[in-house]
Every structure is written in structure tokens, then in C-alpha cells.
C-alpha positions as CSV (number, residue, x, y, z in Angstrom):
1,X,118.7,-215.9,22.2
2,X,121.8,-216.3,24.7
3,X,124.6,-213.6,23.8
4,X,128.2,-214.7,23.0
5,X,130.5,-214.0,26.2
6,X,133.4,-213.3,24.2
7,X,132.4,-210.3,22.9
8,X,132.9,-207.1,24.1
9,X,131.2,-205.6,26.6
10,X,129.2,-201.9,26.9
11,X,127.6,-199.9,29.0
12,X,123.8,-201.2,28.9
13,X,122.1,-197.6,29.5
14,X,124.8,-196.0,27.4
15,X,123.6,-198.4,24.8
16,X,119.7,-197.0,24.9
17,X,120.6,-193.9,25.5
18,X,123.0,-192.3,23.3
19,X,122.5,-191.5,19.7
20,X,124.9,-190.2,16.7
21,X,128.4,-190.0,17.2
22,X,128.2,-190.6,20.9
23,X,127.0,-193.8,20.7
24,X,129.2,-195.1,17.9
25,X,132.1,-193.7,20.2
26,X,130.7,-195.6,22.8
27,X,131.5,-198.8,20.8
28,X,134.9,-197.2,19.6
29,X,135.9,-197.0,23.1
30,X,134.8,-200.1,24.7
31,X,136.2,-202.0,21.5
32,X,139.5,-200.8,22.1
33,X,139.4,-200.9,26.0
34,X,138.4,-204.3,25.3
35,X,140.7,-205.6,22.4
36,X,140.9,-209.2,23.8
37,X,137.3,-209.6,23.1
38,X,137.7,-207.5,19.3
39,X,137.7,-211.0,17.0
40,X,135.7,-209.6,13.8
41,X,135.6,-206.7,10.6
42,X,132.8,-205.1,12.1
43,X,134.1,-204.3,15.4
44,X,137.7,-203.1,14.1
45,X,135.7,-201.0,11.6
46,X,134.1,-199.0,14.3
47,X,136.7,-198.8,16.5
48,X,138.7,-197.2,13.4
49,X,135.8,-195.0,12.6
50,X,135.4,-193.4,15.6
51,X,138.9,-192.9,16.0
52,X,138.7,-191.0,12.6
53,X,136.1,-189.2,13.8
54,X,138.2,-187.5,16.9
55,X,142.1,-187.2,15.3
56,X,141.0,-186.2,11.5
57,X,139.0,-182.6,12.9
58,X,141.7,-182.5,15.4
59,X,145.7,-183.1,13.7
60,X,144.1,-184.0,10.3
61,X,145.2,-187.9,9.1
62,X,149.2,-187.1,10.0
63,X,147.7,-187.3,13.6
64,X,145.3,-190.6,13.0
65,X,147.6,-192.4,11.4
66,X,150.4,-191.1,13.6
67,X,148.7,-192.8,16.4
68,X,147.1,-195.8,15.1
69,X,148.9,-197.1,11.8
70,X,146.1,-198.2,9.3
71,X,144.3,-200.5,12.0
72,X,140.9,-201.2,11.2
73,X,141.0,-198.7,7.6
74,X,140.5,-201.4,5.0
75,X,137.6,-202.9,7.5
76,X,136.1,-199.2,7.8
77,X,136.4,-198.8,3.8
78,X,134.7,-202.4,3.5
79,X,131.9,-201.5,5.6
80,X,130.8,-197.9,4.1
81,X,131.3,-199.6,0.8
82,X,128.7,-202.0,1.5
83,X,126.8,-199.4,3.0
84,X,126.7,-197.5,-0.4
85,X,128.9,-195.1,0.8
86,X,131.4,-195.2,-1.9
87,X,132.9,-191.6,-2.0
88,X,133.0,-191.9,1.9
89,X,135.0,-195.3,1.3
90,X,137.4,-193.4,-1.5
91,X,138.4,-191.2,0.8
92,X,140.2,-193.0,2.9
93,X,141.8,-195.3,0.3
94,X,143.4,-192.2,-0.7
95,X,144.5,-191.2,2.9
96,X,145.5,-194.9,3.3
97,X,147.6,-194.7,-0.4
98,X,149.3,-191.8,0.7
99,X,150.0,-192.8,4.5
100,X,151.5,-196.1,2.8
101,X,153.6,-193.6,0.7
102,X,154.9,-191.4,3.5
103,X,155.4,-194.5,6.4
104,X,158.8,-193.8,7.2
105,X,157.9,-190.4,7.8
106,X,155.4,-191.6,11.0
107,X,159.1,-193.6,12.5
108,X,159.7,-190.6,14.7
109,X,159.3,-190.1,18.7
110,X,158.2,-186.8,18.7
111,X,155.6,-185.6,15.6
112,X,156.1,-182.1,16.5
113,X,159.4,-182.2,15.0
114,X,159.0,-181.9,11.1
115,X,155.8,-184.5,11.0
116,X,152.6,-182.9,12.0
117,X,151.7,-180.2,8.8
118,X,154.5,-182.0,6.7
119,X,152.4,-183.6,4.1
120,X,150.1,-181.1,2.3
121,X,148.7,-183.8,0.1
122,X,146.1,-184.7,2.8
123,X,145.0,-181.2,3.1
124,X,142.1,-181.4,1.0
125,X,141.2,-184.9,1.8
126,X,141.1,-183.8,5.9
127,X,138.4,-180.8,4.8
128,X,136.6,-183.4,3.0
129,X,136.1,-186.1,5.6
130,X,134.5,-183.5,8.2
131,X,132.2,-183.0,5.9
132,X,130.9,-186.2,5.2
133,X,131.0,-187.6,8.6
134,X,127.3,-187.1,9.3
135,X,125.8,-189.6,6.5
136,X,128.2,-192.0,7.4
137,X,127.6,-192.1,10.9
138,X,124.2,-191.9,10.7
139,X,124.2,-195.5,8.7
140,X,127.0,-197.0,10.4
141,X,125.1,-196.3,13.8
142,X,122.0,-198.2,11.6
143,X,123.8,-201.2,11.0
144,X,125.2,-201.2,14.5
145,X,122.2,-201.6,16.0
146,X,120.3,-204.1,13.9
147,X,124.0,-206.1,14.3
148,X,124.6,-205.7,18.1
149,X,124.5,-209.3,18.8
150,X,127.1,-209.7,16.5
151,X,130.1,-207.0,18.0
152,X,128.9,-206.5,21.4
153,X,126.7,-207.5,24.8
154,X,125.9,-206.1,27.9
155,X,128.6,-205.4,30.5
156,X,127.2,-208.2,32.3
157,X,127.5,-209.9,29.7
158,X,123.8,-210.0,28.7
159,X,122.5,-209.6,25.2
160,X,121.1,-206.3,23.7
161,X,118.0,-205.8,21.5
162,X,117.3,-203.2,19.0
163,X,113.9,-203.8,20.2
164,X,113.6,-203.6,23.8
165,X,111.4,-202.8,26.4
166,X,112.1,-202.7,29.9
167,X,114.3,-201.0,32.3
168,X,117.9,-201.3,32.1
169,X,120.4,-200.3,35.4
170,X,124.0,-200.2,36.2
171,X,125.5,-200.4,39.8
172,X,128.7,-199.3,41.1
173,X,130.9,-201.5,42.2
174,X,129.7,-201.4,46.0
175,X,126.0,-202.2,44.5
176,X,124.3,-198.8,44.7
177,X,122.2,-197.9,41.8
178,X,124.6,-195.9,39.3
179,X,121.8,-195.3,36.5
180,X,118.5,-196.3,35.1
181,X,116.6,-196.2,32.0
182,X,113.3,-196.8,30.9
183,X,113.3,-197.9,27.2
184,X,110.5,-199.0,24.8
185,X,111.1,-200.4,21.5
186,X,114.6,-199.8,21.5
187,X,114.4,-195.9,22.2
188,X,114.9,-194.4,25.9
189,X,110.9,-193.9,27.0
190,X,110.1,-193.0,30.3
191,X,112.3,-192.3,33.6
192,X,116.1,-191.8,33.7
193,X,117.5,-191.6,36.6
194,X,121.7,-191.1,37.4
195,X,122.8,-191.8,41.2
196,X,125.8,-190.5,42.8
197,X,128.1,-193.5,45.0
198,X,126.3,-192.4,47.9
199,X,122.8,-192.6,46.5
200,X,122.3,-189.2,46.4
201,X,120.4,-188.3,43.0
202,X,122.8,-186.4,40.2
203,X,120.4,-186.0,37.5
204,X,116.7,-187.1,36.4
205,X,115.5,-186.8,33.3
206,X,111.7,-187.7,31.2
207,X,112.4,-188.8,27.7
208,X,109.6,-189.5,24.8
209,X,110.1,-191.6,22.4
210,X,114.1,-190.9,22.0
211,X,113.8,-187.4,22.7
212,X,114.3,-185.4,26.4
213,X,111.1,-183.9,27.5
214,X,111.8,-183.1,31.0
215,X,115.3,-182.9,33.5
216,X,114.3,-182.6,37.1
217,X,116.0,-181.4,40.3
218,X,117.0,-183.5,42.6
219,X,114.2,-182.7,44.7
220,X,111.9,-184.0,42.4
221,X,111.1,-180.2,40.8
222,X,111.3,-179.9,36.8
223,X,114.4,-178.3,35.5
224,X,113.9,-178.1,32.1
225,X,110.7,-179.1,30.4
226,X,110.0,-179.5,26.3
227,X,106.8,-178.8,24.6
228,X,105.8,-179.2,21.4
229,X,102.0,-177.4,19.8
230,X,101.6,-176.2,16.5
231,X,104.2,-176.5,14.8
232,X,106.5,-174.6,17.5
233,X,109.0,-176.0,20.5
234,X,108.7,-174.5,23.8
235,X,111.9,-175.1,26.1
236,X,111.7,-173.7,29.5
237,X,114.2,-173.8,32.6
238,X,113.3,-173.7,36.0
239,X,114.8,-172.6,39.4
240,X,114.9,-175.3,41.9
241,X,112.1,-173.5,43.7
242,X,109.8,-174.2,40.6
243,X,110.0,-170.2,39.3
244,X,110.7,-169.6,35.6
245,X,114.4,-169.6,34.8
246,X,114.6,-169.2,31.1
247,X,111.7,-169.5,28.1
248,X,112.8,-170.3,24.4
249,X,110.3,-170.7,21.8
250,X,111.8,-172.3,18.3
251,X,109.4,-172.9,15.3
252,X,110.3,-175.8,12.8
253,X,113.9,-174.8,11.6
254,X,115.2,-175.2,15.3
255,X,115.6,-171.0,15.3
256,X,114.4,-168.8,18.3
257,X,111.2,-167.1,17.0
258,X,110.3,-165.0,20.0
259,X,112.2,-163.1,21.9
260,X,114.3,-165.1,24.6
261,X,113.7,-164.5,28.2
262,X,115.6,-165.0,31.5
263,X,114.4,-164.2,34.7
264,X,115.4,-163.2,37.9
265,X,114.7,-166.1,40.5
266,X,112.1,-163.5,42.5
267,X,109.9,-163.9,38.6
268,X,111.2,-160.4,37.2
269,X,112.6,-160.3,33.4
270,X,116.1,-160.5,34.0
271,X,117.0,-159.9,30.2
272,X,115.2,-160.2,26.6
273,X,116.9,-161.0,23.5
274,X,115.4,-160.4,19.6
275,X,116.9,-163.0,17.0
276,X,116.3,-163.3,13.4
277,X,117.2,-166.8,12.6
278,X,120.5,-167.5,14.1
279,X,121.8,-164.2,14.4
280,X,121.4,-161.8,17.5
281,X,118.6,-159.4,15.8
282,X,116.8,-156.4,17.5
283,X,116.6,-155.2,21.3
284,X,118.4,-156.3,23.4
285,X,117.3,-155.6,27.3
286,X,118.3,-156.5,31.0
287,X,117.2,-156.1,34.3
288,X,117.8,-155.7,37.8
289,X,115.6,-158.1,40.7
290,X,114.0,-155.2,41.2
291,X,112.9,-154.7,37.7
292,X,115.3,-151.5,37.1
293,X,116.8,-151.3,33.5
294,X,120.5,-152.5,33.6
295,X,121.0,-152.5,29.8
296,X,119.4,-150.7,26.7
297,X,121.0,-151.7,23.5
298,X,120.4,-153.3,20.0
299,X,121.4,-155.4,17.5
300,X,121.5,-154.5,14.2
301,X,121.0,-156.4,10.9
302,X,124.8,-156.0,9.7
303,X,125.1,-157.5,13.9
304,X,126.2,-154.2,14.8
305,X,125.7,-153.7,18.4
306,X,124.7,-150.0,19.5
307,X,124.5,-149.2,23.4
308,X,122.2,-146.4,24.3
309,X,122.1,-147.2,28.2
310,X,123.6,-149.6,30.7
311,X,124.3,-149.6,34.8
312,X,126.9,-151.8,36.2
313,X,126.7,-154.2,39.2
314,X,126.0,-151.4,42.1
315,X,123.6,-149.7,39.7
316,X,125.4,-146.8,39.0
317,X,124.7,-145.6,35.3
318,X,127.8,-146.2,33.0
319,X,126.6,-145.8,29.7
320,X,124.2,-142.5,29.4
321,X,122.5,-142.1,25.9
322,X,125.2,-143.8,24.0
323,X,128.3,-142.6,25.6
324,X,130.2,-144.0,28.6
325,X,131.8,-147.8,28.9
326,X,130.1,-150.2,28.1
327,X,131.6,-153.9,29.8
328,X,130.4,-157.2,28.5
329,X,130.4,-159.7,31.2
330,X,130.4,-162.6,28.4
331,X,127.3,-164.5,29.2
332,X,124.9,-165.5,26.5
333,X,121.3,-166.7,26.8
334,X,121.2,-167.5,23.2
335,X,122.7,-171.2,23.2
336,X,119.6,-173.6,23.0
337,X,121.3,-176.2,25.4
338,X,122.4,-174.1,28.4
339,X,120.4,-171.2,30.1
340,X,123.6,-169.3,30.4
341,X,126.6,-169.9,27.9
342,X,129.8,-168.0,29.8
343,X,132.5,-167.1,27.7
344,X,136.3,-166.7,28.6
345,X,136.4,-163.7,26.8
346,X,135.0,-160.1,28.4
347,X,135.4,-156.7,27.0
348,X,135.2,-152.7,27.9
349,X,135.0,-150.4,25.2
350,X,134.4,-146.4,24.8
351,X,131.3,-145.7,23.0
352,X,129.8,-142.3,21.5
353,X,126.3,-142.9,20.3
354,X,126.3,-146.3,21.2
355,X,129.1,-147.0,18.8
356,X,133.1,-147.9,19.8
357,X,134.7,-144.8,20.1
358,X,138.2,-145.2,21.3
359,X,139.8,-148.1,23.9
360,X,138.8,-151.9,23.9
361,X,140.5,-154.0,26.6
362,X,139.6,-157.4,26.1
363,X,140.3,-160.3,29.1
364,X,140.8,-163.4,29.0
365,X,139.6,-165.4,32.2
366,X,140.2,-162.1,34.1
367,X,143.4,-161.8,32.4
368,X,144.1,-158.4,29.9
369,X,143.8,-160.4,26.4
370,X,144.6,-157.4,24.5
371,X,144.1,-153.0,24.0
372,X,143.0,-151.6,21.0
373,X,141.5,-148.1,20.1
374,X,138.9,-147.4,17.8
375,X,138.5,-143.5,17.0
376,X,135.0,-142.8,15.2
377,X,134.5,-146.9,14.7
378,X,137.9,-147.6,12.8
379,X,140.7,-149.3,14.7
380,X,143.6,-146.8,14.8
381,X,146.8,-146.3,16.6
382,X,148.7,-149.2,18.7
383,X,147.2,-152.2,19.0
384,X,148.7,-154.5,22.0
385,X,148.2,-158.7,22.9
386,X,149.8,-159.5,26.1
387,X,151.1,-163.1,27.1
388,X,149.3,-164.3,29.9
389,X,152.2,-163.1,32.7
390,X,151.3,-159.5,31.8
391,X,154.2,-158.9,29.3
392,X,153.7,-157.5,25.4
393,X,153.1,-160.6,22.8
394,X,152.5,-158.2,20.1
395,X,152.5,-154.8,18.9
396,X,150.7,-153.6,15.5
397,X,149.9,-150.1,14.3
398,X,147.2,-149.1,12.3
399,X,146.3,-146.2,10.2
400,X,142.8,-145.8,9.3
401,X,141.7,-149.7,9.7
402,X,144.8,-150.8,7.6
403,X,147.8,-152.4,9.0
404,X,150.8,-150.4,9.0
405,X,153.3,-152.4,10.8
406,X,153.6,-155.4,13.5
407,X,156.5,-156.6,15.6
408,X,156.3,-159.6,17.9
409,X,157.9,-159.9,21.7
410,X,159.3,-162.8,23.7
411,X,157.2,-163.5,26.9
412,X,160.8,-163.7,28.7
413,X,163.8,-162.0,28.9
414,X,165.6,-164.9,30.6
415,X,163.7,-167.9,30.6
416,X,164.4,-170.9,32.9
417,X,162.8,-174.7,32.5
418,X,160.6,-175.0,35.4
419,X,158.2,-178.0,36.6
420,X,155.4,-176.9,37.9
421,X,152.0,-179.2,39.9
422,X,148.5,-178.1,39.4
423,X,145.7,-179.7,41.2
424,X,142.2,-179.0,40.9
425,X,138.8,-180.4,43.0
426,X,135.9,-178.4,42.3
427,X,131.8,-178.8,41.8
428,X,132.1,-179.3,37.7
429,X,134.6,-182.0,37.8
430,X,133.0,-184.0,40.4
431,X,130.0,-184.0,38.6
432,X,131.4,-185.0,35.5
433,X,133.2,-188.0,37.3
434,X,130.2,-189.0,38.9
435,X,131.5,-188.4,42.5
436,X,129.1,-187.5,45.1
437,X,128.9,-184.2,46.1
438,X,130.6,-182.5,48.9
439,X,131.0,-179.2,50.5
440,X,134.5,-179.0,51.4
441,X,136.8,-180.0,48.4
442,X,140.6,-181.2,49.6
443,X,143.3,-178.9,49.1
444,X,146.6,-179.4,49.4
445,X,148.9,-179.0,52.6
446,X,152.7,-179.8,51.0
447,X,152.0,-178.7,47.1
448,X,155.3,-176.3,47.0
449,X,157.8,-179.3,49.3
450,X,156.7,-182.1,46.8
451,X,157.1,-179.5,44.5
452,X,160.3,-178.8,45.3
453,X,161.6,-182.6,45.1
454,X,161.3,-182.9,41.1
455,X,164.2,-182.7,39.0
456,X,164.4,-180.7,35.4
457,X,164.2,-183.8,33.3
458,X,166.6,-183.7,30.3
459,X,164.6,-183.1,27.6
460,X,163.1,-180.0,29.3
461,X,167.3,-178.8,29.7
462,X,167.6,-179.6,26.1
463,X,164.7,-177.4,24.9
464,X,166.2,-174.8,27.0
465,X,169.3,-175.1,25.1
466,X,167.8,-174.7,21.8
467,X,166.2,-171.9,23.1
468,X,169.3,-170.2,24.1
469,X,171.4,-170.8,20.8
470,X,168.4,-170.0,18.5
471,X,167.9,-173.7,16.7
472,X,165.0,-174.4,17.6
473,X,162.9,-177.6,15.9
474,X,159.7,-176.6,15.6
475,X,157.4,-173.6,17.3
476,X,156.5,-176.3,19.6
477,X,160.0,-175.5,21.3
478,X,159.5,-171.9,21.7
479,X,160.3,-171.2,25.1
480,X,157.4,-168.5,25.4
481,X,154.6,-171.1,24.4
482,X,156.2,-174.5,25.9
483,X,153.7,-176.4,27.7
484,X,154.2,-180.2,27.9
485,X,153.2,-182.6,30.4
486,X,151.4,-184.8,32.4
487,X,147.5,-185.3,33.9
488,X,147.2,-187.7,36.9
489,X,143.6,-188.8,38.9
490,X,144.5,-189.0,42.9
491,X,142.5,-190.9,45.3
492,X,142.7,-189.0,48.7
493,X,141.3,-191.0,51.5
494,X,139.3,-190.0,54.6
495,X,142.4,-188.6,56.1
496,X,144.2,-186.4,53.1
497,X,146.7,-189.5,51.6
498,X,147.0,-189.7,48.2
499,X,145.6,-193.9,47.8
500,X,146.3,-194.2,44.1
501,X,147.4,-192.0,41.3
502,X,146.4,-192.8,37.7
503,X,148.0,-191.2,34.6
504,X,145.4,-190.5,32.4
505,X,147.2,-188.1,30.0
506,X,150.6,-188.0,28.2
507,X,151.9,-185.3,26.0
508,X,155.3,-186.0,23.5
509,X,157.8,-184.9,25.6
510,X,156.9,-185.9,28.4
511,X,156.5,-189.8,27.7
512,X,158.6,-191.8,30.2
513,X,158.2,-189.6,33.2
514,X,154.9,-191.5,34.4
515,X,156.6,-193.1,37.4
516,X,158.9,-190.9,38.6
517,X,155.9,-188.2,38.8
518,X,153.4,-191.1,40.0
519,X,155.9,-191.7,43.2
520,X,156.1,-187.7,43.9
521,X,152.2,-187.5,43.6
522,X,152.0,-189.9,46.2
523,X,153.8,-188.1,48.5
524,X,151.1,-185.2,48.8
525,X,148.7,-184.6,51.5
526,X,145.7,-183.0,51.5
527,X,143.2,-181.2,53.7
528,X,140.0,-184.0,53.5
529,X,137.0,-183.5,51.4
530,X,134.1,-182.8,53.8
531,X,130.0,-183.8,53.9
532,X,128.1,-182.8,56.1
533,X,131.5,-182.2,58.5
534,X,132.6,-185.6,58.2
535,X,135.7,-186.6,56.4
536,X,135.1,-188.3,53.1
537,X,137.1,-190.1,50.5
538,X,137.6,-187.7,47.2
539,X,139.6,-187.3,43.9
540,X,141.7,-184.9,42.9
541,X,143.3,-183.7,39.2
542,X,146.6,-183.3,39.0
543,X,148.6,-181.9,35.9
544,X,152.5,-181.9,36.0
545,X,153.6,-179.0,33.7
546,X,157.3,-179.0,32.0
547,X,157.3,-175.0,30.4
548,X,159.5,-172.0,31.7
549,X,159.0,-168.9,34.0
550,X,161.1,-165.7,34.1
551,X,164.9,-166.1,35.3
């Protein structure tokens, strides 16, 4: 059957792929990119639902309905009502009913000023729509599927089949192969393969039936392979060279039941971790390359963690039969998805038998976070958070585990609006934006001139103001926490010059400011991205900040 070209249009391999709420914010997203093509119920229901679905968790309904009115609610509320999902459907009739009742509320510029956590009666309805998300999605993403010929085609404009079999592709705009997909009766089955704009591979993938059995290198090598026997999953990474990265075995309730195992790349244990269920359980043991013991610890049923011995980086012993410092570096091997999960957080503490036994200094992306002291286990004494330029946030004492008394600090004595440019090219984001890889990344040559050109707008002199004189509108205003701006995409061509910059984010204050910034942007030049030792084309984030420094 020939598919309607007035319907909006998708991503083919997105289509295959992607399951759950992805996929129904797929459709979300193209639906609203594509509003000329939006003509039915069903398509403004899902682009309200997913909408829902990211502003509700988020800013609760003050922020959905902030942003998008009531479009597409009574559509959504029609649909899950059909779907015999009627307390789902309630729901939102109430949040609509009470948006209705508070409209004149949402007339404002700026929500931060007496909107946003104003109107406590959707409290309890905003707890109760995360939770019944999941059932709802699941059978709206049923009925989108069996009804795809009816809200949406291929961005080519060709039809899509619940059913298929075949290979689907995309191309960028040059004609290079962007992706692939092998699917079978509907369900990705077979090779998936994602291309950079060069043609270099970016990732390669096996799928079964739905479901990812193996990701390879892009030398052809498995990087992660999925094994199912008796009853039991076995997940295992791999280095590029083929060796054993990580193992993870999980039995039917999804939950590591061995130990979990990362190696070094030479085939030595690099650590072993016990769990019971979800919860860190048992020994917990690292290694050197060389097979030398870096840590000797446990965790404990309550999730107590007692250090008996642990080395840092240069091997020298830190932590000798429970006494010493002990540092976390902040990287887990327990997340099922990742081999290594790094936190932002790290830690020191003083231990005595393996238990905290005095100072904690926690940091936050290298940064001190914060200093307390536990004596015997129990926090006592002066506990200290730091803002982020070094300076005391907050002070609390404590006697014995119990608070005693608190007093908060300014993170500036004499704060001045300042406008500040942060740009930003590295290996994650140009994965994530699909451009090929390089091995020199552009940096700037004139940040600090163009810098230098922008004007304090006014609304960043008026928060400074109400700084000054103490009437301030909302916490949002606080002069020790005021970050508002903008986030722009440069093009930088073969010879550093900024091509094209694209705002891609906005926040309150700073709406209206898009040009003037856009213009300044332009004006940068860059050091060129390099391959190979030839000058490529690249892309480059850029965030304007409007906050305050020290006067």
C-alpha cells in the first residue's frame, strides 16, 4: 500500500530500532518538528504524551503546561481512555481542570518568579503520573505501531510496516551510509551498523530478535557479547584486542549472581565485586597489572563498607590493617550497562579498623565538595560545604550525630554581573553528534577579545540590583547561584572560522539575546580540527553564561 506524503516523517532505523519511551519520543519529536504535516488526534496525542513524559518528572505540570498550554491533552486523555487506561486518562483531566483554574497564573515572562512551586494542588497528581507512565507507554507504543500508516512514514517518505523484513538505511546528506539495520518481522534481527560522515565505522552492533547480542569494535573485534544458558545471562566486555574486559553473570531477576569481574587489558583480575541482589554485598577486591592487591575491603549487609588494606596509584600502602586513608576514586563496575560507571563525586576518609574515624573530604569533579569529621563512626564537630570558587557555603556543628547549629555564607563579598563564553570540542560530544572522529579538536585563538566585546544586558544589571538592596524575587535571583544563559552549535571550517552558529538552548532570562550573541560567536576563530594532520571541518559547543564573579 502507497503511504500518505503528507504525513510526517521519521527516522526509518529509529523506527525499528527503538523501543519504550524512546521510540514514542521519537514520534513526539518528529511530530512537533514537523507540525505542518500533524493533521489528526493520534499524532497530537503523542506528541502531548511524550511531552508529559519529559516536563512532569522534571518541573511537575506548572512546567508542561507552562510551556505547551493544554495542546494535544484532551486527544492524549481520549486515546488512554480507549486504551482502557482510565485512571491514567483521570489524571490528566484533573491537571487539565486545575491548569484551566490557575491560566492567568501561566501569563507571566519569567516562571521563576512566583509560578514554578506555586500551586501545591498538583503535587500529588505529579507523583502519581511518574508512576503510571510505564503501562501507558507500553500500550500507547502498541497502538502506534499497528497504526503507523496512519500518523507517520519514512523520511523518504516511504511507508512503514509493523511487519517488516529487510534492511533499512539512512544517508547523510552528502550520500554516505549514516546507518543500517537488519530487521525481521518488525523487530531489529541481524547487523546494525552506524557510520561516521567520513565512512569511518562509529558503532556495530548484533541484535536477536529485538534484543542486543553483540557491539563490535570498529575493527570488526566483539565489544560486548550476550549469552543466555540455563536460565542465567552472561554479559561480557572486551578490549579491542579481543582480551576480557569485564564478565557479569545475572540469573532471571536481572541481579548479578556471581561475583563481578574486571580485568586488566594484560588478562589479570583488575577487581572483584560480591552483590546480593542489588546491593554491593561481600568482598570487595582490586588489583594491580601485575596481579598485586590494591584494595582489601568488604561490604557489609547493613552496606557498611570496612577497609582492611588498600595502595594508591604508585603502590605505596595507605591503608595498613584498617587504619590509614582510604580514597575512593568513584568508579563502579556494578552498572549493568557500562563496564565502568565514573562518578563526580570522590572521597578520602580516616579509618581505624576499617571504619571512618575522623576527616572526610569529599570532591566534586576535583573540586573540595565538602569536610566533615567522624570520631569513632559518628559525625562530630564542624561540618563545611564549599561553593565551587573555594569559599564556605555552609557551616553546621554537630554533637554526637545530632545537629547542633547551622549558618549559611554568600559565595561573594562583592559580586559583579559578568558574561562569560565556554566552548567545548571533545571525543564524547563528537560521538554523540555523530561527527567523525579526529585527533586534534579546535580551540579557540580570540575567546577572551570576543569576550571582551559583550555588553552586561539589562536584565543581568537588574538582578544585580536586587541583589544589592536585598528584594530579591525568587532564589533564582540569588547572586551566589545565578546561572542563566545561552547554548550555541558552531561550525568551524577547514581554516578555524566560525561558518554558522545555531542556538539550540534558551534559559528565561536570557530570551531575546540570540542575535546579538549569534553575531559575537561569529567573530571567533579557532585553531582547526585535525585528521591525520590535515585540516578538517568541525563543531564546536558554545554556552554564553550571564552569573557573577567576585568584585
Amino acid at each position: 500500500m502507497a503511504a500518505d506524503a503528507s504525513l510526517p516523517r521519521i527516522n526509518p532505523v529509529d523506527y525499528y530500532l527503538l523501543r519504550d519511551v524512546e521510540f514514542l519520543g521519537l514520534l513526539s519529536a518528529a511530530f512537533a518538528v514537523d507540525a505542518d504535516r500533524v493533521s489528526n488526534t493520534g499524532q497530537l496525542a503523542l506528541i502531548a504524551w511524550g511531552r508529559l513524559c519529559a516536563d512532569v518528572p522534571n518541573g511537575g505540570f506548572t512546567q508542561f503546561f507552562y510551556n505547551y498550554g493544554e495542546v494535544g491533552v484532551e486527544e492524549i486523555v481520549e486515546m488512554l481512555d480507549a486504551l482502557e487506561l482510565p485512571n491514567v486518562g483521570a489524571l490528566l483531566r484533573q491537571a487539565l481542570a486545575i491548569y484551566r483554574e490557575h491560566k492567568t497564573d501561566f501569563e507571566v515572562d519569567d516562571p521563576w518568579k512566583g509560578l514554578f512551586g506555586s500551586i501545591k494542588a498538583f503535587d500529588p497528581l505529579d507523583r502519581a503520573f511518574v508512576k503510571s507512565t510505564k503501562a501507558a507507554t507500553k500500550a500507547l507504543e502498541k497502538w502506534a505501531r499497528a497504526n503507523i500508516g496512519l500518523i507517520a512514514v519514512g523520511r523518504g517518505g516511504e511507508p512503514l510496516s509493523p511487519g517488516f523484513a529487510g534492511t533499512v538505511e539512512v544517508r547523510y546528506p552528502n550520500g554516505e551510509l549514516a546507518r543500517s539495520l537488519e530487521v525481521k518481522k518488525g523487530k531489529p534481527h541481524g547487523s546494525y551498523r552506524d557510520y561516521f560522515e567520513d565512512g569511518s565505522p562509529r558503532k556495530a552492533s548484533y541484535y536477536l530478535n529485538g534484543h542486543v547480542a553483540n557491539d563490535y569494535w570498529p575493527n570488526g573485534q566483539v565489544k560486548r557479547r550476550i549469552t543466555k544458558q540455563d536460565g542465567q545471562t552472561l554479559i561480557e566486555w572486551f578490549y579491542e584486542s579481543g582480551n576480557v574486559h569485564k564478565r557479569r553473570v545475572e540469573g532471571k531477576d536481572g541481579h548479578a549472581c556471581e561475583p563481578i569481574q574486571l580485568f586488566h587489558e594484560n588478562g589479570r583480575v583488575a577487581e572483584i565485586l560480591h552483590m546480593k541482589g542489588q546491593q554491593r554485598c561481600g568482598p570487595w577486591l582490586r588489583f594491580f597489572p601485575d596481579g598485586s592487591p590494591r584494595l582489601q575491603a568488604e561490604n557489609r549487609e547493613d552496606q557498611t563498607l570496612v577497609v582492611h588494606n588498600a595502595w594508591d596509584d604508585d603502590g605505596r600502602q595507605v591503608v595498613v590493617d584498617g587504619s590509614g586513608v582510604f580514597t575512593s576514586d568513584g568508579k563502579k563496575i556494578d552498572n549493568p550497562y557500562e563496564i565502568v560507571a565514573q562518578s563526580d563525586f570522590t572521597w578520602s576518609q580516616e579509618l581505624t579498623d576499617g571504619l571512618p574515624d575522623g576527616k572526610r573530604a569529599m570532591y566534586k569533579d576535583g573540586v573540595l565538595w565538602s569536610v566533615d569529621h567522624y570520631p569513632n563512626g559518628i559525625k562530630h564537630g564542624e561540618s563545611l560545604l564549599y561553593w565551587d570558587n573555594g569559599r564556605v557555603h555552609h557551616r553546621t556543628l554537630w554533637a554526637d550525630g545530632k545537629e547542633v547549629e547551622s549558618e549559611s555564607f554568600p559565595k561573594y563579598d562583592r559580586p559583579v554581573p559578568v558574561v562569560l563564553i565556554e566552548l567545548d570540542a571533545n571525543e564524547r560530544l563528537y560521538f554523540g553528534w555523530r561527527h567523525m572522529p579526529v585527533d586534534e579538536y579546535p580551540a579557540a585563538l580570540n575567546q577572551e577579545e570576543v569576550t571582551a566585546k559583550i555588553e552586561i544586558p539589562a536584565f543581568l544589571r537588574e538582578v544585580h540590583e536586587r541583589n544589592l538592596s536585598g528584594n530579591l524575587e525568587s532564589d533564582y535571583d540569588d547572586a551566589s547561584r545565578f546561572r542563566d544563559g545561552l547554548a550555541y552549535f558552531l561550525i568551524v571550517d577547514e581554516k578555524g572560522a566560525v561558518t554558522d552558529a545555531q542556538c539550540t538552548t534558551v534559559d528565561p532570562y536570557s530570551r531575546g539575546c540570540e542575535e546579538t550573541y549569534e553575531a559575537l560567536l561569529r567573530e571567533l576563530r579557532f585553531t582547526p580540527a585535525r585528521k591525520k594532520g590535515n585540516p578538517v571541518p568541525s563543531k564546536v559547543i558554545a554556552r554564553v553564561r550571564h552569573t557573577f564573579a567576585e568584585g
